[in-house]
LUMGU-601933 format. One line per field, with one value per atom (N, C-alpha, C): residue in three letters; chain; atom name; x, y, z. Coordinates in steps of 0.1 Angstrom, whole numbers. Example, Ala and Ser with C-alpha at 12.3 -4.5 7.8 and 13.67 -1.06 7.14 Angstrom:
residu <- [ALA,ALA,ALA,SER,SER,SER]
chaine <- [A,A,A,A,A,A]
atome <- [N,CA,C,N,CA,C]
x <- [132,123,132,128,137,129]
y <- [-57,-45,-33,-22,-11,0]
z <- [78,78,78,71,71,79]
END
This chain:
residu <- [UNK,UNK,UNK,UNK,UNK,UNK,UNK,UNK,UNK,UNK,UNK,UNK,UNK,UNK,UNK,UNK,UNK,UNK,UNK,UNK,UNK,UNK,UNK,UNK,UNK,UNK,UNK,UNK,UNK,UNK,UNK,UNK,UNK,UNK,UNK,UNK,UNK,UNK,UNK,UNK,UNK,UNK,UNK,UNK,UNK,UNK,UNK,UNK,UNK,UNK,UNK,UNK,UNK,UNK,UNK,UNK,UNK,UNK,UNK,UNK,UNK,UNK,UNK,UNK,UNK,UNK,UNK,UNK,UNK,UNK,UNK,UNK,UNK,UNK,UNK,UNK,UNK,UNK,UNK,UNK,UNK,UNK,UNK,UNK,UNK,UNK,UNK,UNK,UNK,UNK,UNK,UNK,UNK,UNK,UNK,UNK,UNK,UNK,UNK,UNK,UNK,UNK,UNK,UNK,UNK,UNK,UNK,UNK,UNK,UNK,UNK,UNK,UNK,UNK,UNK,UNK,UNK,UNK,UNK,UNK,UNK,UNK,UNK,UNK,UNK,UNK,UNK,UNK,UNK,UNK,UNK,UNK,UNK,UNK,UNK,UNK,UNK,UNK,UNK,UNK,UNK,UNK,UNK,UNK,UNK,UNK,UNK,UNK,UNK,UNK,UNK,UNK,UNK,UNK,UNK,UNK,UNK,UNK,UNK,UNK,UNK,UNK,UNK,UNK,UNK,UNK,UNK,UNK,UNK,UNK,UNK,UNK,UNK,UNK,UNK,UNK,UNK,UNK,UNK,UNK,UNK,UNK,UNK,UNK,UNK,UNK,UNK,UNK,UNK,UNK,UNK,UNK,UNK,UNK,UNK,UNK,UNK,UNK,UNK,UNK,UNK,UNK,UNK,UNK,UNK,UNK,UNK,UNK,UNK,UNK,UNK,UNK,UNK,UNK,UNK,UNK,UNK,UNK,UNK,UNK,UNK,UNK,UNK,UNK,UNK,UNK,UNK,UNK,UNK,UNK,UNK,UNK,UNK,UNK,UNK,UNK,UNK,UNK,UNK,UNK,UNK,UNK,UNK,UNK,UNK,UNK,UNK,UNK,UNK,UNK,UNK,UNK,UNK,UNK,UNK,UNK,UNK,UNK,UNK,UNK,UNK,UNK,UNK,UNK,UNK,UNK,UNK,UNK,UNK,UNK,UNK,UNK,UNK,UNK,UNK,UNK,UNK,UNK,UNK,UNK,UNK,UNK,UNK,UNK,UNK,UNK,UNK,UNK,UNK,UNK,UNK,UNK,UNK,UNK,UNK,UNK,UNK,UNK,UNK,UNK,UNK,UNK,UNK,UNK,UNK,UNK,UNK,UNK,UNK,UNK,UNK,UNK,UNK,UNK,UNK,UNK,UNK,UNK,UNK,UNK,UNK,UNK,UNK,UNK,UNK,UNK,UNK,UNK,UNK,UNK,UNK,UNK,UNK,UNK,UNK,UNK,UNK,UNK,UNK,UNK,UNK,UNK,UNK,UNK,UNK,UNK,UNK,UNK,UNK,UNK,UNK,UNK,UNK,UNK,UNK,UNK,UNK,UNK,UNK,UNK,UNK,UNK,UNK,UNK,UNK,UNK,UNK,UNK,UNK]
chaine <- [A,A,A,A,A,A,A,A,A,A,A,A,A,A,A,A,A,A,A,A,A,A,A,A,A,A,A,A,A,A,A,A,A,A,A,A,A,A,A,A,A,A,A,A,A,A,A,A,A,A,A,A,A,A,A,A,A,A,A,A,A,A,A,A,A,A,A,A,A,A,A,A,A,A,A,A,A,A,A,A,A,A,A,A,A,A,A,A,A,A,A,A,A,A,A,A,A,A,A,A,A,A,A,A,A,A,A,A,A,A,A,A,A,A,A,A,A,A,A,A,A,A,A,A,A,A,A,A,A,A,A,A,A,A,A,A,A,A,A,A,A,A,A,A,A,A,A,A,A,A,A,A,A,A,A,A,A,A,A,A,A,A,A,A,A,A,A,A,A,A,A,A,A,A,A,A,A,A,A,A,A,A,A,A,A,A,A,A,A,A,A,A,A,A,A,A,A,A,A,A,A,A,A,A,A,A,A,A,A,A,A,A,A,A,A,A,A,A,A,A,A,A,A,A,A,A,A,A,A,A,A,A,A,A,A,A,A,A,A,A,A,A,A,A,A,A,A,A,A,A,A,A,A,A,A,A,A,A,A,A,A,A,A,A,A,A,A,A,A,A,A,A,A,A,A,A,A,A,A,A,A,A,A,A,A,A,A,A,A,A,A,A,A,A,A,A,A,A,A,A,A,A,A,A,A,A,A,A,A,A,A,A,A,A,A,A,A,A,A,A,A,A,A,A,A,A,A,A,A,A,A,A,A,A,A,A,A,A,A,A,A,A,A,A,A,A,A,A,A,A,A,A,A,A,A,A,A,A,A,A,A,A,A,A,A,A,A,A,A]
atome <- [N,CA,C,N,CA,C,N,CA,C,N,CA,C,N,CA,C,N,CA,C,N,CA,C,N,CA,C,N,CA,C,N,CA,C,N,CA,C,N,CA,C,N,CA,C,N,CA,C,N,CA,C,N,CA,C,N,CA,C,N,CA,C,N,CA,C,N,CA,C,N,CA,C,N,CA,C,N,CA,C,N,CA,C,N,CA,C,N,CA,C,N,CA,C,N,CA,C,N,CA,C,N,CA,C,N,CA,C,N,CA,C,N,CA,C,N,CA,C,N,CA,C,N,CA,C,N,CA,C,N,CA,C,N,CA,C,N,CA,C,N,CA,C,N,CA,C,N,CA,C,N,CA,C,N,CA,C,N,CA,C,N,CA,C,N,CA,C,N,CA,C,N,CA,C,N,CA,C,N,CA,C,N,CA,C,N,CA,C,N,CA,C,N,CA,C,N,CA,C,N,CA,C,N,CA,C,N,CA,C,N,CA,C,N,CA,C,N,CA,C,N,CA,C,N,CA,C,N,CA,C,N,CA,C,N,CA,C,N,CA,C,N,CA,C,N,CA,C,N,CA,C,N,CA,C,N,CA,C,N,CA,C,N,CA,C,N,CA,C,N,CA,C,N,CA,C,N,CA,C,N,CA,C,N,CA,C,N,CA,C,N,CA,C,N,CA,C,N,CA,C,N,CA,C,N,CA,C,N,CA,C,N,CA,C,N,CA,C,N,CA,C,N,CA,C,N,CA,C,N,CA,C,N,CA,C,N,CA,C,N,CA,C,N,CA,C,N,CA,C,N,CA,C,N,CA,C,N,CA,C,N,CA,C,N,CA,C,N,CA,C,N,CA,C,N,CA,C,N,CA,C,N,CA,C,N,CA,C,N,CA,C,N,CA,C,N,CA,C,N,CA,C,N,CA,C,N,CA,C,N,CA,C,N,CA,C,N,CA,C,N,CA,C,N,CA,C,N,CA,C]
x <- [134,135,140,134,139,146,159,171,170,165,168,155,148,137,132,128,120,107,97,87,82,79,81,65,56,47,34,25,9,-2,-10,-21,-29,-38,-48,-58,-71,-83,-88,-92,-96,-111,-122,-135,-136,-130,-133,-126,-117,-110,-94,-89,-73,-66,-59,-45,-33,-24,-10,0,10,15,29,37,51,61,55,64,59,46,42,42,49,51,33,33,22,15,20,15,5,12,3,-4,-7,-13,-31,-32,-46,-51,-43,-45,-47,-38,-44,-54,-62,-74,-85,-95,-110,-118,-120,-126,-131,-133,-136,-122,-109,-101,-100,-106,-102,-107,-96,-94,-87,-83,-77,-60,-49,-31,-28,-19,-10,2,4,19,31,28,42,36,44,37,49,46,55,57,65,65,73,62,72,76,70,73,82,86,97,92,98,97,108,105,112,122,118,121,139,145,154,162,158,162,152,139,129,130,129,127,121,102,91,87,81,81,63,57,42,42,46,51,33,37,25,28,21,16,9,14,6,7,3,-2,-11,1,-5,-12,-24,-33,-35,-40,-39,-54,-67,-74,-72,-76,-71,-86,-96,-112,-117,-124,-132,-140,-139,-151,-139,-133,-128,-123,-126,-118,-117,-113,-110,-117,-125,-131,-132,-122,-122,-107,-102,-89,-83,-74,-72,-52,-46,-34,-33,-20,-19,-3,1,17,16,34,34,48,55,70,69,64,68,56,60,52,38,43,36,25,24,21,7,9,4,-14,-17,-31,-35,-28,-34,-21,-25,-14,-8,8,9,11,14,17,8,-1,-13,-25,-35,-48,-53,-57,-61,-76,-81,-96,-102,-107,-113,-116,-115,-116,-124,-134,-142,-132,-129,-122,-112,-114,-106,-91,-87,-75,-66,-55,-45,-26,-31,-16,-18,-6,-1,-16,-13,-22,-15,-19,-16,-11,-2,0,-8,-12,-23,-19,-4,-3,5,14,21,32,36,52,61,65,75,90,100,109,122,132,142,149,155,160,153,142,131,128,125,119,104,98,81,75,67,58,47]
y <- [23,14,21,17,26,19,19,17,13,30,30,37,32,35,26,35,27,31,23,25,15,25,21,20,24,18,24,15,14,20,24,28,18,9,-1,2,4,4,-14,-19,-30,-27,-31,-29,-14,-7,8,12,12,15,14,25,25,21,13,4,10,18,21,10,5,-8,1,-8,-4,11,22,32,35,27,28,9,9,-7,-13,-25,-31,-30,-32,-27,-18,-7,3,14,0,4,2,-7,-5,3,10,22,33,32,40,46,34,29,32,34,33,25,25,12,-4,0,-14,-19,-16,-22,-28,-36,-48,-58,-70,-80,-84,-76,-74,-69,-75,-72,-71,-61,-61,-67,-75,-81,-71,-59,-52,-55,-42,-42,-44,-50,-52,-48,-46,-43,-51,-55,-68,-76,-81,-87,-86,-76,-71,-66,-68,-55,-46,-31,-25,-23,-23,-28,-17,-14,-6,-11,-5,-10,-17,-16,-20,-16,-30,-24,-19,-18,-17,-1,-1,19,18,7,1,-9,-12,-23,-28,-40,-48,-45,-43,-39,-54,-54,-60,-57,-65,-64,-73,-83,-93,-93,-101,-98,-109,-108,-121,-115,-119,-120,-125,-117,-121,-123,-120,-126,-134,-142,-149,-144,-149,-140,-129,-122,-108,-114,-105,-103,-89,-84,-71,-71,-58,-61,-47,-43,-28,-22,-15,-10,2,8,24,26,24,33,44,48,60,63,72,72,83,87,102,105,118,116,118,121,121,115,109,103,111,125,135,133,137,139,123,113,105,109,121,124,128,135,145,141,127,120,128,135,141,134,119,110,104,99,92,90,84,80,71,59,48,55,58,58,46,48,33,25,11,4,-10,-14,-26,-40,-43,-58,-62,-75,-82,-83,-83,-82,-80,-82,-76,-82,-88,-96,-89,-88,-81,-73,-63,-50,-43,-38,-29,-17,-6,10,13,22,31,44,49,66,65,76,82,71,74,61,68,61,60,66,73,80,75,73,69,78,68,76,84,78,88,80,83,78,83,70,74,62,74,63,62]
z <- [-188,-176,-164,-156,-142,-135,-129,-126,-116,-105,-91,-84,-79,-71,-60,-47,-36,-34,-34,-30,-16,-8,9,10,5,11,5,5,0,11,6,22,14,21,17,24,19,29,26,42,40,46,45,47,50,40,40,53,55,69,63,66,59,69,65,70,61,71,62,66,57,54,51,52,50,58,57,60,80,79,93,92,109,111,115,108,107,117,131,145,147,141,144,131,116,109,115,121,122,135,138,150,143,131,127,114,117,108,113,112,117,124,130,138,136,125,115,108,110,113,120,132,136,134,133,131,117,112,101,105,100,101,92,85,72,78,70,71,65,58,52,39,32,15,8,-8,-13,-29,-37,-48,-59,-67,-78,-66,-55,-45,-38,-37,-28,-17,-2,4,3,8,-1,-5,-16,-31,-35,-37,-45,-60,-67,-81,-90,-88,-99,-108,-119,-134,-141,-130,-137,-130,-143,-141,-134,-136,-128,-122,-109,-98,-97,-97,-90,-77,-65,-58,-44,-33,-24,-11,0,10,19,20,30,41,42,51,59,75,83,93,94,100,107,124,138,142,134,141,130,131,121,116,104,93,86,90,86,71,62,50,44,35,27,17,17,8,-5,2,-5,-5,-13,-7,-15,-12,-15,-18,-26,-25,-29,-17,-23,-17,-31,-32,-33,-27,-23,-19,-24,-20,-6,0,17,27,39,44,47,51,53,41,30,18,17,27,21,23,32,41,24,17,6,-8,-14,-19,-31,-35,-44,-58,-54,-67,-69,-64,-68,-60,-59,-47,-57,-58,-66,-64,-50,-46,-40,-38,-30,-41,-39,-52,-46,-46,-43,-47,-38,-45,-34,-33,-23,-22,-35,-41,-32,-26,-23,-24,-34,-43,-59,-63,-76,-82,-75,-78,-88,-97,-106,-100,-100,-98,-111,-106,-117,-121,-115,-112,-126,-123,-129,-136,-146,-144,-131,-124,-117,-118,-111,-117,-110,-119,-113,-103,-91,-80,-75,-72,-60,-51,-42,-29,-30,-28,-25,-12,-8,-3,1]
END
């Protein structure tokens, strides 16, 4: 069981367009998205529903990423994490890259990586 760990944040692609959540403030995740990020907002990611989280039990956090369409019609239709000990690290992720994954989904997502290690920082 893992004791002590933070996980700060998820990259999500929503219609193929990456939105970083958590370690970058929601503001200015879809600036720095693709252009088909708009009309799409991450509210902040969470893990085992936390935002972040310190001291999860689970060595594979469910996973989210609340979303708020600011144009009509918009939804997600695709999405991508990726975990990494440094923010830096997240362009070329050294803990994980889900890949782009077709699916609307963005409540209690599975982690797919590695197990998780106590007392690390990721994100």
């Amino acid at each position: 069981m893992i004791s002590r760990r933070r996980l700060l944040s998820t990259t999500a692609t929503a219609l193929g367009t990456t939105l970083i959540a958590g370690a970058i403030p929601p503001a200015q995740a879809a600036e720095r998205g693709a252009p088909g990020a708009k009309g799409l907002r991450v509210g902040g990611s969470t893990a085992e529903y936390v935002r972040n989280p310190l001291g999860l039990g689970a060595a594979r956090p469910r996973l989210g990423w609340p979303l708020t369409a600011t144009a009509p019609g918009r939804t997600q239709s695709a999405y991508q994490i990726r975990v990494a000990l440094s923010e830096r690290a997240l362009e070329r992720p050294d803990v994980w890259d889900s890949g782009k994954v077709e699916s609307a989904d963005s409540t209690q997502v599975l982690y797919g990586g590695p197990e998780l290690r106590s007392r690390t920082r990721y994100y």
